[in-house]
C-alpha positions as CSV (number, residue, x, y, z in Angstrom):
1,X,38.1,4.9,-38.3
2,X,35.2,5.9,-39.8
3,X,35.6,9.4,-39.0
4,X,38.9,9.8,-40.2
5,X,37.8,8.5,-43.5
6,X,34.9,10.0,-43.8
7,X,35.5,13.8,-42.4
8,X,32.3,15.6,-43.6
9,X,30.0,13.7,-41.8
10,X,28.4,14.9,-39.0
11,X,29.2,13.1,-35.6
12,X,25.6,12.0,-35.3
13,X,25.8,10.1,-38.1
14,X,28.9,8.1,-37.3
15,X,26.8,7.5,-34.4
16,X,24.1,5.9,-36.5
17,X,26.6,4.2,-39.2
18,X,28.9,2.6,-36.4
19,X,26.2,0.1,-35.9
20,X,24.8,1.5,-32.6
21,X,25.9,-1.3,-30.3
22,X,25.1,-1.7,-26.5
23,X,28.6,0.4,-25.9
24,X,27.1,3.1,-28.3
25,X,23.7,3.0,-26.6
26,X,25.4,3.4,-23.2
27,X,27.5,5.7,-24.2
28,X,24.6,8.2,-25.8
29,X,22.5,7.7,-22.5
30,X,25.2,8.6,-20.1
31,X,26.0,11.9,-22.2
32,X,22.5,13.1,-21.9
33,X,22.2,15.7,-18.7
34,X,19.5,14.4,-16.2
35,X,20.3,16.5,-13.4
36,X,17.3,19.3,-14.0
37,X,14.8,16.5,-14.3
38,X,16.1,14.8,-11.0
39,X,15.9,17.8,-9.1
40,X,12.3,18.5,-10.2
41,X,10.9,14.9,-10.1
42,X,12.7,14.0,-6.7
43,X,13.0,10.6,-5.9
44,X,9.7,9.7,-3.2
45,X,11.0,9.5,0.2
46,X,7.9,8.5,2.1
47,X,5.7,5.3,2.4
48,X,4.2,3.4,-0.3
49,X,5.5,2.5,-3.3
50,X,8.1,4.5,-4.5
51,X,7.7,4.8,-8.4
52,X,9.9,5.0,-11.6
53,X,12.8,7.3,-11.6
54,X,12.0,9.8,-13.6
55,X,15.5,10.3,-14.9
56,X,15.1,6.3,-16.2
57,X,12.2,6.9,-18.0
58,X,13.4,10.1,-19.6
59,X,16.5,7.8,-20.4
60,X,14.3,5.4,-22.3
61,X,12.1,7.8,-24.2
62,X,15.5,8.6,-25.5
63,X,16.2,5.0,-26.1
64,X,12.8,4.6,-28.3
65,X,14.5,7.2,-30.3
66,X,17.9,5.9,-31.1
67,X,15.8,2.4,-31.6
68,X,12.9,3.9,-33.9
69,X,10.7,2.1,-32.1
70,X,6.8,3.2,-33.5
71,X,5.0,3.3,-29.6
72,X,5.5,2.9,-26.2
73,X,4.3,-0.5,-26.5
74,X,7.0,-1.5,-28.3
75,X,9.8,0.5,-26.0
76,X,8.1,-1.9,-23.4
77,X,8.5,-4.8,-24.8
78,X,12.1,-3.7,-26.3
79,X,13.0,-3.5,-22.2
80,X,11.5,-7.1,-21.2
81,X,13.9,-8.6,-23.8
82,X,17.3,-7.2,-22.9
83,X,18.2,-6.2,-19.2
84,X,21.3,-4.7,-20.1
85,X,19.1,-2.0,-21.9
86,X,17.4,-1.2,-18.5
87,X,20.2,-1.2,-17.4
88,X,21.8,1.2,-19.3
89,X,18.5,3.7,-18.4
90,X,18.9,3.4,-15.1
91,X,16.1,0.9,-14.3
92,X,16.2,-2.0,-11.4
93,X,17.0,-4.9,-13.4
94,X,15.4,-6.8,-10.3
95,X,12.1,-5.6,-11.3
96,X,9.9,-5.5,-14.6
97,X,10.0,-2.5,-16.5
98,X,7.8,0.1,-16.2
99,X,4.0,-0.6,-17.8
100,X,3.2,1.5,-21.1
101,X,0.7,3.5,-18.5
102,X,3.4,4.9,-16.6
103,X,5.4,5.9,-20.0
104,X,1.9,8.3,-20.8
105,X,1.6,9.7,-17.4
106,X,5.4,10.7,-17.3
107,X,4.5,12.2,-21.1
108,X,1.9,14.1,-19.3
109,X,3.9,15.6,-16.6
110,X,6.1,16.7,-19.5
111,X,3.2,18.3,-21.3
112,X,2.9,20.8,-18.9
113,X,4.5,24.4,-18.9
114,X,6.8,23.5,-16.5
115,X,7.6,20.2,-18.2
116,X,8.1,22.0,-21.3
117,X,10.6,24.4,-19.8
118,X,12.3,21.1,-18.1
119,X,12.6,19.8,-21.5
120,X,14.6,23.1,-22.7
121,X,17.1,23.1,-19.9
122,X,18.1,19.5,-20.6
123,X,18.4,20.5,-23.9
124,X,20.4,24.0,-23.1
125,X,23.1,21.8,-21.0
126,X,23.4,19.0,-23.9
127,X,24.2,22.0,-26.0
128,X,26.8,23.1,-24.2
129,X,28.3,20.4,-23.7
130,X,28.6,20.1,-27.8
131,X,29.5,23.9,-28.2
132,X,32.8,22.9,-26.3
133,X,33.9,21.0,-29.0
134,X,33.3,23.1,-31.9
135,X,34.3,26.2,-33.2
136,X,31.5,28.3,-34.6
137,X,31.8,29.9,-38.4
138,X,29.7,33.4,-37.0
139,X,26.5,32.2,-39.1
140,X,22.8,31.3,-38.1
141,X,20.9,29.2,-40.5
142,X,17.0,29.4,-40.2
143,X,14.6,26.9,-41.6
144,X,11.6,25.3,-41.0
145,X,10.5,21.4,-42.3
146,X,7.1,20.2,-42.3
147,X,5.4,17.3,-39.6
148,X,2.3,15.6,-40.6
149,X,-0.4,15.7,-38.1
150,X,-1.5,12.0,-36.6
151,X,-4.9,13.5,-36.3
152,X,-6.9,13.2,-39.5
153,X,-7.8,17.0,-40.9
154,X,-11.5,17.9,-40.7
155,X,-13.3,17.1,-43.9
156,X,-13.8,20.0,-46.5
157,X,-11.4,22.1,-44.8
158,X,-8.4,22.0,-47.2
159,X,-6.8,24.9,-47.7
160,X,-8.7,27.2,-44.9
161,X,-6.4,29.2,-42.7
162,X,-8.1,28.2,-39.3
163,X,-6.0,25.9,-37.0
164,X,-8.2,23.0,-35.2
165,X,-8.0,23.0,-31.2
166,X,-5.0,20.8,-31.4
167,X,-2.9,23.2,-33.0
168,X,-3.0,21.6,-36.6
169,X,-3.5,23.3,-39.8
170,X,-3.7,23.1,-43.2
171,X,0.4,24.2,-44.8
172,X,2.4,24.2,-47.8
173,X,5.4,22.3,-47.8
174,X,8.9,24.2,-48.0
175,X,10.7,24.7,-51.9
176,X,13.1,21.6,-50.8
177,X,10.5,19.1,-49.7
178,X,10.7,16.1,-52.3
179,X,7.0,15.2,-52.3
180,X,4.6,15.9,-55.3
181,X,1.6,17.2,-52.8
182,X,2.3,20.7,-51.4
183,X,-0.5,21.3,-49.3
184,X,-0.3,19.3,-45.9
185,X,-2.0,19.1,-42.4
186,X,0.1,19.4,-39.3
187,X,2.6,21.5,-38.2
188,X,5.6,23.3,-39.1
189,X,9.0,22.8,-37.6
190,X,10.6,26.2,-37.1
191,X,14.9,26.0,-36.1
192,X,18.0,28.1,-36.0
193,X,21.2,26.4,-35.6
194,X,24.4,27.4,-36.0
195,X,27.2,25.9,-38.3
196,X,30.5,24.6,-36.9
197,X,33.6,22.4,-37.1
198,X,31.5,19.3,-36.1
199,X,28.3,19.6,-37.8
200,X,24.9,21.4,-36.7
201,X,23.9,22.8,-33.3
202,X,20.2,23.6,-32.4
203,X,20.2,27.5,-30.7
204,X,16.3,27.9,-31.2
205,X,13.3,26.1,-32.3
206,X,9.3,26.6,-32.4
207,X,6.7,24.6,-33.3
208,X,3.8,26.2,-35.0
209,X,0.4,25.2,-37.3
210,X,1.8,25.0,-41.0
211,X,-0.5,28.0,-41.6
212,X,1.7,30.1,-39.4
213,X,4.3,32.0,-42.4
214,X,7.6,31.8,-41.8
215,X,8.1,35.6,-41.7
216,X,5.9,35.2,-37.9
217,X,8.7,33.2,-36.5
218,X,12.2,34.4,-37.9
219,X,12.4,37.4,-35.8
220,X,11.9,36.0,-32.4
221,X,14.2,33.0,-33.4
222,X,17.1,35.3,-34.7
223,X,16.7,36.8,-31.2
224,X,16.8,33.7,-29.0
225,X,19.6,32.6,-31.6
226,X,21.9,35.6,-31.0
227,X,21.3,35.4,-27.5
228,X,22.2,31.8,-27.4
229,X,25.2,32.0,-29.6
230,X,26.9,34.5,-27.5
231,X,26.2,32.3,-24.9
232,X,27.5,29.3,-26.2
233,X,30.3,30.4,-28.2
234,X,31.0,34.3,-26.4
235,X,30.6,36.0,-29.7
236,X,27.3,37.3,-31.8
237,X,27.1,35.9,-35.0
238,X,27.5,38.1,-37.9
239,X,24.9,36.9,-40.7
240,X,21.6,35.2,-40.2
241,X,21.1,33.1,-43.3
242,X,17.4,32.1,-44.8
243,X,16.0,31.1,-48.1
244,X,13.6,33.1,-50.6
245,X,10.9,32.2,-48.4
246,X,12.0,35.0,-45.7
247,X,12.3,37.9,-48.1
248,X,10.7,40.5,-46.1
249,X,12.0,43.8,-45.0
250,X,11.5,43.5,-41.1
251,X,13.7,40.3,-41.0
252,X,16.5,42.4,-43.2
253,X,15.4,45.2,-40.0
254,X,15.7,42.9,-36.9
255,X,19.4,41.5,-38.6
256,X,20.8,44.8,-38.7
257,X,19.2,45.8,-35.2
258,X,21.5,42.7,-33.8
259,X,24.4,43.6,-35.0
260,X,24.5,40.9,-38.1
261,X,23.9,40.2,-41.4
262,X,20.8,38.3,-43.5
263,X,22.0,36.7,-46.2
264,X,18.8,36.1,-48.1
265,X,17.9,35.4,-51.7
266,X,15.4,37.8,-53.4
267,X,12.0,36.7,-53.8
268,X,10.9,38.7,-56.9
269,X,7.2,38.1,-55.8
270,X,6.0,37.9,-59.8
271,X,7.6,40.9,-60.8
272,X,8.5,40.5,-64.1
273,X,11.2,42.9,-64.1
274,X,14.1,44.0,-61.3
275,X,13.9,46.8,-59.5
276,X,14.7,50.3,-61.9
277,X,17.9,51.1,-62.0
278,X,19.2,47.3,-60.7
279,X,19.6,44.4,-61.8
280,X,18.4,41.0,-60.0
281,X,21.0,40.3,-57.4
282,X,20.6,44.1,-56.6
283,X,23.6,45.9,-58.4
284,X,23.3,49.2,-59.5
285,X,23.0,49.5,-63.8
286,X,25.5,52.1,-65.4
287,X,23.4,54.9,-67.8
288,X,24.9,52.4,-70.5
289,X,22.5,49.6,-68.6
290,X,24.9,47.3,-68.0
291,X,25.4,46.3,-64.4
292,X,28.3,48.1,-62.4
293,X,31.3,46.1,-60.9
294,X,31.1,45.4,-57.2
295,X,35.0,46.8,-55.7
296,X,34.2,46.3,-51.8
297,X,32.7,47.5,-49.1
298,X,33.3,49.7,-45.7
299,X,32.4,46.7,-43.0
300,X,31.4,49.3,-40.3
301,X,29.1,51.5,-42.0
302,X,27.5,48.9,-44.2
303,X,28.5,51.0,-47.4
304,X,28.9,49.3,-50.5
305,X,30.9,50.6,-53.7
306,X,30.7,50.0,-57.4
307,X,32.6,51.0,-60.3
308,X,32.0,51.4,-64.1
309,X,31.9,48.3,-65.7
310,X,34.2,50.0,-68.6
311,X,36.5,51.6,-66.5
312,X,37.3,48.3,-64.4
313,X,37.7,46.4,-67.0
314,X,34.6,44.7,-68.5
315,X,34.1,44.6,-72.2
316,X,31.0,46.5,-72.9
317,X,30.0,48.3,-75.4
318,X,30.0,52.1,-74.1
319,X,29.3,55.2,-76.0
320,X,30.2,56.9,-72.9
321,X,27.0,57.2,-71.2
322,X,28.7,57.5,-68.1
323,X,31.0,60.4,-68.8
324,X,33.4,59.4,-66.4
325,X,35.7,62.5,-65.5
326,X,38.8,60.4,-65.0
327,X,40.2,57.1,-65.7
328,X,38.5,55.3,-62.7
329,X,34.9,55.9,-63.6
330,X,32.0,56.6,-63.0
331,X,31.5,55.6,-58.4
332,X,27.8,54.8,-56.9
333,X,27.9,54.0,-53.8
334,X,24.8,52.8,-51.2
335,X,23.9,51.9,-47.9
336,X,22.9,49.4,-46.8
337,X,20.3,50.6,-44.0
338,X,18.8,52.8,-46.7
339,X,17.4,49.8,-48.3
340,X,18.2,46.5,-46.0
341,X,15.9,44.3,-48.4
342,X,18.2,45.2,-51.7
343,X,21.6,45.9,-50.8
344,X,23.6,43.9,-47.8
345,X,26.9,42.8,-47.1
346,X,28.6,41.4,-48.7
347,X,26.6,42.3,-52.1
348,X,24.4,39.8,-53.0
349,X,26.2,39.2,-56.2
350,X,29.7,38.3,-54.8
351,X,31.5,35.3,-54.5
352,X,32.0,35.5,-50.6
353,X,28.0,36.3,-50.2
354,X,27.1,32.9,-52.4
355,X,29.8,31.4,-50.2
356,X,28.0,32.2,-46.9
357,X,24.7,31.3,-48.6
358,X,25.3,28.2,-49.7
359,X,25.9,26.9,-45.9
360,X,21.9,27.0,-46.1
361,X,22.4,23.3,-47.1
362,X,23.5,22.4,-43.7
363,X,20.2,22.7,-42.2
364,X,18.6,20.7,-45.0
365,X,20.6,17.6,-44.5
366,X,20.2,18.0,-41.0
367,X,16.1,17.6,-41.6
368,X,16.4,15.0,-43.4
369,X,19.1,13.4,-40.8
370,X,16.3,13.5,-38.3
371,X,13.4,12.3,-40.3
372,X,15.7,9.5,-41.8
373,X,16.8,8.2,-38.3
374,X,14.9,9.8,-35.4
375,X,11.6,9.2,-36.9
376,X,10.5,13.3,-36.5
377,X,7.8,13.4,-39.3
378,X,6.1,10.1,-38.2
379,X,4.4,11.2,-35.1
380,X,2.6,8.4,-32.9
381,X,0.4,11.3,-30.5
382,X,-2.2,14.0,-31.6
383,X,-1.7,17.3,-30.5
384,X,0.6,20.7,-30.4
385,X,2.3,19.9,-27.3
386,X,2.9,16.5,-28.4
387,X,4.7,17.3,-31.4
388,X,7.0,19.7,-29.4
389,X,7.6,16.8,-27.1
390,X,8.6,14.1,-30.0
391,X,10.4,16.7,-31.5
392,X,12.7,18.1,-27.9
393,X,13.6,14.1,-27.6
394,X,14.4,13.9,-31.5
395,X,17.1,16.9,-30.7
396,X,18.0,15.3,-27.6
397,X,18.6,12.3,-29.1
398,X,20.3,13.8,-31.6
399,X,22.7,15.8,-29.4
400,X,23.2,12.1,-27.3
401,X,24.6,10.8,-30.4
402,X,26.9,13.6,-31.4
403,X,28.3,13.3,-27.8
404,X,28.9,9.5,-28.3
405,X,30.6,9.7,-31.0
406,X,33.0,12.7,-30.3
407,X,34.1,10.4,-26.7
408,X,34.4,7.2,-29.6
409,X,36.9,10.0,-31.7
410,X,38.7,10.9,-28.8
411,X,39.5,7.0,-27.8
412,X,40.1,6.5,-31.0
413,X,43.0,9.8,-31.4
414,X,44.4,8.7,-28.1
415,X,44.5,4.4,-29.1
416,X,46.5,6.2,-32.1
């Protein structure tokens, strides 16, 4: 019922405003795709004791999650009070639950290359799994957020560019970040997802010191995103969008090199003035000065069109500068690929283009979703590979839930 009245929210959150019951927490632990870690932590067949199943423990790293529990301690002692939790993670109720020791060396397994790549499979098969319930919009939305580093930054090194062996570094804070202080130590949070009927899905992600600029990152994620995307959803997506931050040519380059779109806003960079002869969204200026009116585009060449303001209708005041030979006016015309960083399609100045930009949003609330209730900026371990650990079971959490509560929709259209 919630879902019905409440239509914009994302899945995931219904998930987390239904009250997360034992049901729910089932429900989000069965959805979650254990087969790649069982076949690469096999259950032990010989003598001695036999050890945790792997696929449990994954289960209740997930479970610490949902729960925002602050440490493995606490998951512990979470799973000595209710055996219908262990239960649900596929532990032998018969027996205590696994010691806080075995939690870390599991984490350590995962730390490895090959655990890391583990980690992304189960994530690749949850995503699937979502992708066939949505319909995409064609759009990739890039970001990054900021994660605080548990280690404590060396003293006097504010502000210096070098990242400590653990990976962390001193980094500013994006534009939408609410707090005061924009100089941080940690690391930077680096996604692409892709927009659709049901909310957010993840198609790429990197971790990275906050010193690392965003400009680094973009093109390899708009790679991994296209290539994902067609995956998931059989077509490329047509425009990559990004905020002021990623103003720079070779992202405008790598767009138009897969087949798409960026949809970024300038970054004037302190110039004080537009470029000559445009104005700041990138329209060409009449020789009266006054900007030209944008009347479409050829989609296949990337060619835009604009017309004098007079001639299509504007009220300006025009001595005839232009000296327009017949009623239409004065015609400019440019291409796109002759200057990817100033002119796209749609133009920068249109409604539709402000249309596709404003889906940037998305991404935003989906941060904030994540720190709000999957604890992802209050890190517990020191380290790189840590983070990208905490941060794979934040998305696989996440991903859980949105399953959840799609099955709870589907009971709910069929109890109708």
């Amino acid at each position: 019922m919630v879902y019905i009245q409440q239509p914009t929210l994302f899945p995931f959150e219904v998930f987390v405003h239904s009250g997360c019951s034992h049901q729910h927490f089932f429900s989000a632990l069965l959805s979650i795709d254990v087969e790649p870690i069982r076949k690469m932590f096999p259950l032990y067949q010989g003598t001695g004791r036999p050890g945790y199943d792997r696929t449990a423990l994954f289960r209740a790293l997930v479970l610490k999650t949902i729960l925002e529990l602050p440490s493995i301690e606490a998951l512990v002692k979470c799973l000595s009070c209710s055996k219908e939790l262990m239960y649900y993670c596929g532990f032998d109720i018969r027996k205590p639950p696994p010691s806080p020791s075995v939690f870390y060396r599991f984490l350590a397994e995962l730390r490895k290359m090959e655990g890391q790549k583990l980690l992304g499979q189960v994530v690749q098969e949850m995503m699937a799994k979502v992708a066939e319930e949505a319909a995409p919009e064609g759009k990739v939305v890039i970001d990054t957020t900021d994660i605080p580093a548990r280690e404590r930054p060396p003293k006097g090194d504010a502000g210096k560019e070098e990242s400590t062996s653990l990976g962390s570094a001193w980094g500013y804070r994006t534009a939408s970040s609410p707090e005061e202080t924009p100089l941080f130590y940690g690391y930077k949070l680096h996604v692409a997802m892709a927009p659709t009927s049901i909310g957010p899905i993840p198609l790429a992600l990197r971790i990275a010191p906050a010193n690392v600029p965003e400009t680094e990152i973009a093109p390899i994620l708009m790679r991994e995103a296209h290539a994902e995307h067609k995956n998931l959803f059989g077509i490329a997506p047509e425009y990559y969008v990004m905020d002021a931050g990623y103003d720079a040519r070779c992202i405008y380059e790598q767009a138009l090199a897969l087949g798409g779109q960026a949809i970024i806003k300038l970054n004037m960079r302190n110039r004080k003035k537009p470029f000559p002869g445009f104005n700041e969204d990138g329209t060409p200026l009449c020789p009266a000065g006054y900007p030209m009116v944008y009347w479409g585009a050829e989609k296949e060449r990337k060619v835009l069109k604009f017309r004098c303001p007079k001639a299509a209708g504007r009220k300006v005041e025009c001595d005839g500068q232009c000296a327009c030979a017949n009623p239409y006016g004065l015609v400019v015309r440019v291409r796109v690929k002759d200057n990817p960083r100033l002119f796209c399609y749609p133009h920068r100045g249109s409604p539709k283009w402000q249309e596709i930009y404003n889906c940037r949003s998305s991404i935003e609330r989906w941060f904030a979703l994540l720190k709000e209730h999957l604890r992802l900026d209050k890190m517990t371990r020191r380290g790189i590979d840590n983070a990208f650990i905490d941060t794979v079971l934040c998305i696989t959490t996440f991903l859980a839930g949105t399953l959840a509560a799609l099955k709870l929709r589907k009971r709910y259209f069929m109890a109708a």
